[in-house]
ZAMARGU-4260 file (C-alpha; in steps of 0.2 Angstrom, whole numbers, plus 5000, padded with zeros to 4 digits):
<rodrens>
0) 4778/5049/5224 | 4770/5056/5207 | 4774/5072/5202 | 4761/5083/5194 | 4757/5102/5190
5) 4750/5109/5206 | 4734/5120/5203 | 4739/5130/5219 | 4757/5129/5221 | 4764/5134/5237
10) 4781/5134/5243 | 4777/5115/5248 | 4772/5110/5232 | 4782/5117/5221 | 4796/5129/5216
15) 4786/5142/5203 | 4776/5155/5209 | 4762/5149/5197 | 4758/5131/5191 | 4758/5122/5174
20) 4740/5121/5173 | 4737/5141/5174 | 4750/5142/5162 | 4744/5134/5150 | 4727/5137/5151
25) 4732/5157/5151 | 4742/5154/5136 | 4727/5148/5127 | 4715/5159/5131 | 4726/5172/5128
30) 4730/5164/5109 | 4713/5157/5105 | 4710/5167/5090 | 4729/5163/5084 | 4724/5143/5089
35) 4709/5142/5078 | 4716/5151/5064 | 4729/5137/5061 | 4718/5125/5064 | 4704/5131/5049
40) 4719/5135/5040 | 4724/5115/5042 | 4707/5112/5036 | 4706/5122/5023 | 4723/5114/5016
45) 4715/5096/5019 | 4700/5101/5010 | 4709/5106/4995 | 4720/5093/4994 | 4703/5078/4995
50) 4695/5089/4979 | 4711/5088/4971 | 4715/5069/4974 | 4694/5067/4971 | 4698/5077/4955
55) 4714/5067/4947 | 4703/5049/4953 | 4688/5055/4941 | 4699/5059/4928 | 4710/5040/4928
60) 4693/5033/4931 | 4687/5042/4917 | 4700/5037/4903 | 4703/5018/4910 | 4694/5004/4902
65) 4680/4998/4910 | 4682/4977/4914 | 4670/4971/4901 | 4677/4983/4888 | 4695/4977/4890
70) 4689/4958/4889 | 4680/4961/4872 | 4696/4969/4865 | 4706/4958/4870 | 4694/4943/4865
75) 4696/4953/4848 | 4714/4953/4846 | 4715/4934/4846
</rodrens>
């Protein structure tokens, strides 16, 4: 027998007065706005840290020698 959260738990069903699946859904209707807070404060933080990792890529592109730039110097050298 699989045992799951009983939407209308009787005495039969279940030893709680109140199922699982109330429980839950009551607790998050009841902290939605704490819910969505987190997660745009977690995508805030995501997005700050892709401008920064966007940022420090532009400047190492920036100040690394192209490929055809280091083959001249080195043809240079020899």
């Amino acid at each position: 027998m699989q045992r799951r959260c009983a939407e209308r738990p009787t005495s039969s069903n279940g030893l709680y007065s109140q199922g699982c699946y109330t429980k839950v859904k009551d607790f998050i209707e009841d902290n939605s706005a704490i819910i969505g807070g987190v997660c745009i404060g977690i995508l805030v933080v995501m997005l700050v840290n892709f401008g920064i990792a966007l940022y420090m890529w532009c400047a190492i592109a920036k100040g690394r020698p192209r490929r055809g730039d280091y083959d001249k110097a080195r043809a240079r050298d020899y």
